[in-house]
N, C-alpha and C positions, 0 to 999 in steps of 0.2 A: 774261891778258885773255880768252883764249878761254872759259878755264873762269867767268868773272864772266859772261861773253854767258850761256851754257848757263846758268846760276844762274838770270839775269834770266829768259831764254825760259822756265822752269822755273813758276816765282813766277808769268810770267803764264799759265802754263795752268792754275794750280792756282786762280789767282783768277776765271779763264773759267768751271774746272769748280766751283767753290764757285757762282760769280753763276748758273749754269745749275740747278743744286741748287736754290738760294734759289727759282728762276722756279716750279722745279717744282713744291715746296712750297705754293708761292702757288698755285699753278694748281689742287694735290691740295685744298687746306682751301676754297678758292672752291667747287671740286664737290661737297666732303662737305658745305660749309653751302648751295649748292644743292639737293641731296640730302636734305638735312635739314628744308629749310625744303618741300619737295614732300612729304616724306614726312607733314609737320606738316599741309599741307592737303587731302593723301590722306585722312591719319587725320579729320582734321575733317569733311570731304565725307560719308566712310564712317560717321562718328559722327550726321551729320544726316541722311540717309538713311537711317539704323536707326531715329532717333525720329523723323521722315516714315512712315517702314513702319509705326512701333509705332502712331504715331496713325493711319494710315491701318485700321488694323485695330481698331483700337479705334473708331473712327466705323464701321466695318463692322458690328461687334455693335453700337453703341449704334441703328444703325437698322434693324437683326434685332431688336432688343427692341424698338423701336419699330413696326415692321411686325408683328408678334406682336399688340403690345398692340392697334391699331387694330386687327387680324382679328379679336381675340376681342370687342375692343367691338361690332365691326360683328356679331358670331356672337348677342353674348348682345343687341343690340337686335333684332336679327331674330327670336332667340326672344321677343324680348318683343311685338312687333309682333303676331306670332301672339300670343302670351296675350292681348294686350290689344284686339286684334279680339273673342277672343272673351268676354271679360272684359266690354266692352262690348256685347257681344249681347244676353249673359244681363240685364239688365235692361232693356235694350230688347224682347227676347222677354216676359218677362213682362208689359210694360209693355202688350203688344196684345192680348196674352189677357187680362190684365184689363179692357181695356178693352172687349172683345167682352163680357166677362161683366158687366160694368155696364150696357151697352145693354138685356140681358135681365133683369138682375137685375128680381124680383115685389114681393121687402117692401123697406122704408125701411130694418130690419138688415143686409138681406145690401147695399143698396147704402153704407150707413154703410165695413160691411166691407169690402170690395171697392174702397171709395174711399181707406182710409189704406192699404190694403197698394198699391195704385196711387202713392198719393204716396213712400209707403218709397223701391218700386223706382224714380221719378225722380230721390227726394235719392241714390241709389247711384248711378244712372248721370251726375248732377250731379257729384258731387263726384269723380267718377274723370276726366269730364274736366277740370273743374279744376284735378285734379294734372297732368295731361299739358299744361294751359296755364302753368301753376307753373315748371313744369321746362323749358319749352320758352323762358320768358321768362331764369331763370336762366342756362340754357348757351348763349344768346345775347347774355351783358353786358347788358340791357334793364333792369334792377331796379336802379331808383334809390332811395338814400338819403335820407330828412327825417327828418333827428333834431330833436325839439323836446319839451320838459315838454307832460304829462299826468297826468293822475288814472288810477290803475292800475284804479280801480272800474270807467271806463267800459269799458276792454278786457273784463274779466271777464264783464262784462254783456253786452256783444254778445256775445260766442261762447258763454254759456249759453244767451242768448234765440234766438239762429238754433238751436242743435243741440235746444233742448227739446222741439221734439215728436219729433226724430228719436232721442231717448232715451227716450221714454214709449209711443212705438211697437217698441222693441226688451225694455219692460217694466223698462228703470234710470231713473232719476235723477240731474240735475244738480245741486248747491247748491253756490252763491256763498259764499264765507268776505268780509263787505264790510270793506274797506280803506280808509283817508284815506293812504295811502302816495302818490309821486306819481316816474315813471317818467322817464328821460331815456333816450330810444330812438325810431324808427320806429315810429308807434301801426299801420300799417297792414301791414307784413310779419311787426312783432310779433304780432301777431292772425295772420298766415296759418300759422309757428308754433304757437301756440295751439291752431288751429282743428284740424292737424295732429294734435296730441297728443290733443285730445277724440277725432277720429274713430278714431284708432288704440284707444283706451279701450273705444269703442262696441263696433269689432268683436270685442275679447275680453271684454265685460262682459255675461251674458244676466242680468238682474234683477238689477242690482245697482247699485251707487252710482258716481257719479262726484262726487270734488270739485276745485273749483279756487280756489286763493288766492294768496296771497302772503307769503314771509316773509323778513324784513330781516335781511341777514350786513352790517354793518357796511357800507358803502358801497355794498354793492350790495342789490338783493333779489332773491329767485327766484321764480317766478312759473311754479306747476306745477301739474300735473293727478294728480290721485292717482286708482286706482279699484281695484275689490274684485274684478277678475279672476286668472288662474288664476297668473299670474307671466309672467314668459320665463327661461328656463333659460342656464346663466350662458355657456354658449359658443353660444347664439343674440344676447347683448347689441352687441359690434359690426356683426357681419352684419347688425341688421335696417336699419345706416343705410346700405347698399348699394342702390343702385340694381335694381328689380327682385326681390330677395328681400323673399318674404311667406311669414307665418307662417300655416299651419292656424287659419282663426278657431275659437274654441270657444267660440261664441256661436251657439244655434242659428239665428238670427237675423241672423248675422254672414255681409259677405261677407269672399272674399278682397283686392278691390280690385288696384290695379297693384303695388304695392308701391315705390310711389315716394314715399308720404308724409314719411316720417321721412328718406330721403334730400334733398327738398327741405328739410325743416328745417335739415339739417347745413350744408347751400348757404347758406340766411338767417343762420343763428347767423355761420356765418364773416362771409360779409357786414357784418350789425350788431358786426361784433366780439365775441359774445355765446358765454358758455360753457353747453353743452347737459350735461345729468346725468342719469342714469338711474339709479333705484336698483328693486329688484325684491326679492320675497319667493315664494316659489315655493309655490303654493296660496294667497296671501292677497291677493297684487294688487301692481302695482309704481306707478313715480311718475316720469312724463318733467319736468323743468323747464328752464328758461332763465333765467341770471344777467343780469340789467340793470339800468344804473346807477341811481341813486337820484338823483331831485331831489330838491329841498328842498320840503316839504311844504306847499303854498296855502291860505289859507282861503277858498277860492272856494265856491262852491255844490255840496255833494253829489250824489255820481253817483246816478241813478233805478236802483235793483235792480233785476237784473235778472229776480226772479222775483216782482216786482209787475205788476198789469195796463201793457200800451200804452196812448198815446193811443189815443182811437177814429180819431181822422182825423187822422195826424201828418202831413198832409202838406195842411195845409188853410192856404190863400190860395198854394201853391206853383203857378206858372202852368208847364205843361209840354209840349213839340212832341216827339213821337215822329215821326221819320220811318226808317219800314223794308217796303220792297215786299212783305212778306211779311205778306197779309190778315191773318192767323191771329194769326199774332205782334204785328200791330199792334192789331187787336182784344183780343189779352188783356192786354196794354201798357195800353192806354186802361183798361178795365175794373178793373186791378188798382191803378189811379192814382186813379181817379173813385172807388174803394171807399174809398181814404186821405186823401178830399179836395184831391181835387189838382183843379185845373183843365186840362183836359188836352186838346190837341186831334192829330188822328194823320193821317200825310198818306204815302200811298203812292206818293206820285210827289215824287221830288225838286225838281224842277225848280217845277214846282205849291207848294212848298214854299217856297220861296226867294223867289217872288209876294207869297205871304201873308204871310209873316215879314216879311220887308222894309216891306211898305205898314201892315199893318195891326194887327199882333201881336206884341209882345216877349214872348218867354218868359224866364225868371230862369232855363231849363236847357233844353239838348237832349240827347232819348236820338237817337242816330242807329245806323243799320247801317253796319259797313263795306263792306259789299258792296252796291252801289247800279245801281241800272239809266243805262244813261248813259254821259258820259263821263268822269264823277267818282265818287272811291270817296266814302267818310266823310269821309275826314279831309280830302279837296279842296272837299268839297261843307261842311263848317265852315269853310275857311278863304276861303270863297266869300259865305258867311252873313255873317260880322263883316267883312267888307270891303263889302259893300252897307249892312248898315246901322251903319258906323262905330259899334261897341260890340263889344268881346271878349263876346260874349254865354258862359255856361261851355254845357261840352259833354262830352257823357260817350258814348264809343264803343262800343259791344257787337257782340261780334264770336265768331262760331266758331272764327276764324280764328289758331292762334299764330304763324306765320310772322315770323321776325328783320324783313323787312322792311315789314311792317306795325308790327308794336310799335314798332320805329325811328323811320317817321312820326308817330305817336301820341305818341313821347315828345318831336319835335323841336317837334312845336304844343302842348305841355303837356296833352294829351288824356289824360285818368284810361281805363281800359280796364274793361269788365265782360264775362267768358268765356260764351258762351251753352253752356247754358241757365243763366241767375240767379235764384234765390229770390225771391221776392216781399219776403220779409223781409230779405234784403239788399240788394235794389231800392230801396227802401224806405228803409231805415236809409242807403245813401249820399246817396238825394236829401234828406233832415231835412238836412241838412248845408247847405242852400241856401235853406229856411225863413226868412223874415225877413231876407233878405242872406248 
């Protein structure tokens, strides 16, 4: 019996020390998958924390490359600032000594002389600022899109008949290739475009030809300026759509301008969705063009050539209110309106202005200034005008001025804009637009 006791007391410490094994067991794989499951969001932690670091370092260079690029923009607009100070001088310097030399001028030839090279040096110092208004509407979002069917003739015609005397003064030629093609695009940035590629022509063409036409690739057409300058050489072709790079003109007659022309083009073409080509021959003359779409062809009335006479007075029964405090300006305003047949009356005081208009006078257009004595600019002092005498009368703002938020306004009251100083012949050719309705 005793030895069965010791048996029993045996068995149960063997089954004590088994159950305490067993505990232990349990308690060891609880800690290892404790262990395991820490160790699993160590590793995770340490894993997001490396690709937190990684981007964290990589948004570090991306805005080192970033602050980079801004310094050098900000480097090369400030050289530009310089050059185009004095880029601008230079025709404004000549512009007074010519003009000193006309007051004295003795015979009728040396003032004939005297008076086109005067006009030269304004169409240069015109069109330079132009492009700096061009450029300045671009990189502000301001240039809006009207795409509608046109006659491709009339484009061509306008931009040979503005630039024709400024090619007959540099000793080339313009000629029209006439077209019944017919255009689906923006008739009005497509011209700026256009106008673009002629002047770029001018500055490298001394006596020589420029042409411009149109030719159909199946769906689309091109619509280029060819001319019989020197070339551009094949690793100057992207560079010159760069902002600020200008080429040496080799036109003695030639400036260099800002060199922002053809970089505004690249801006438009994107815009209109419109593909830009360039092709060049080196000594013989190269060929900027723009692919746009093709409408379907009208038989409307043919576009007037542009290398037939103007009307003598295209702007006759058109009634017209100049209001701009500036004598000068308002006086050659009137003068240059009264020469087209215009009915025209010019009012240097706004206020004074808004009297008459109202009571006594509808004009079928306003030129106004934006900058206005008061406490209304242009575009308050229009929307001042057609709330007195309930009639959207049209209104067209001329302005020195390109500032984003001037243009802003101007586009939120449907305001057309003209960059001072404007040609007479594009003064002109936008108000025909208003002729008869």
């Amino acid at each position: 019996m005793v030895d069965l006791a010791f048996a029993v007391i045996g068995l149960e410490e063997e089954a004590q020390a088994a159950a305490s094994g067993l505990g232990l067991a349990a308690v060891l794989i609880l800690l290892a998958s404790i262990l395991f499951y820490l160790a699993r969001q160590l590793h995770a932690s340490t894993r997001a924390a490396r690709a937190q670091h990684l981007e964290q370092e990589r948004r570090i260079r991306e805005l080192g490359l970033e602050k980079e690029r801004a310094e050098q923009a900000s480097r090369a607009k400030t050289r530009f600032l310089a050059a185009a100070s004095h880029d601008l001088r230079q025709p404004l310097h000549a512009v007074r000594l010519l003009s000193n030399a006309l007051v004295g001028a003795r015979s009728e030839v040396e003032r004939n002389e005297l008076g086109t090279r005067l006009e030269a040096a304004t169409r240069s110092l015109g069109s330079q600022l132009d492009a700096l208004f061009d450029l300045s509407r671009t990189e502000a979002g301001l240039v809006e899109v009207d795409r509608h069917r046109f006659p491709a003739q009339t484009l061509l015609d306008a931009v040979a008949g503005d630039l024709a005397a400024e090619a007959a003064a540099r000793g080339s030629t313009i000629r029209v290739v006439d077209t019944s093609l017919h255009l689906e695009s923006d008739p009005r940035l497509l011209e700026t475009i256009l106008r673009h590629f002629v002047a770029n022509a001018l500055q490298h063409t001394d006596s020589g030809r420029i042409l411009i036409g149109c030719k159909r690739t199946g769906a689309t057409v091109r619509v280029g300026v060819w001319d019989t300058g020197p070339g551009i050489a094949l690793e100057d072709q992207q560079a010159i759509f760069s902002e600020f790079h200008k080429l040496a003109p080799t036109s003695p007659t030639g400036t260099q301008g800002l060199g922002l022309g053809l970089a505004i083009v690249e801006r438009l073409a994107a815009l209109l969705r419109h593909r830009i080509h360039l092709q060049s021959w080196p000594g013989r003359g190269s060929c900027f063009a723009v692919s746009v779409p093709r409408a379907r062809d009208g038989s409307g009335p043919r576009a007037r050539s542009a290398h037939g006479p103007p009307p003598e007075r295209p702007l006759e029964t058109l009634r017209v209110a100049v209001v701009d405090d500036d004598g000068d300006v308002l006086g050659a305003s009137l003068a240059m309106l009264r020469s087209c047949g215009a009915e025209a009356v010019g009012f240097d005081d706004p206020d004074r202005a808004l009297e008459v208009l109202e009571r006594t006078w509808i004009p079928d257009v306003v030129l106004v200034d934006l900058r206005l004595p008061g406490a209304r600019d242009g575009v308050e002092w229009v929307v001042a005008l057609r709330s007195r005498c309930g009639v959207s009368i049209p209104a067209i703002l001329v302005t020195g001025e390109a500032t984003s938020g001037a243009l802003e306004a101007a586009r939120a009251h449907h305001l057309p804009v003209l960059p001072k100083p404007v040609s007479g012949a594009r003064l002109r050719r936008v108000l025909e637009r208003y002729v008869s309705g």
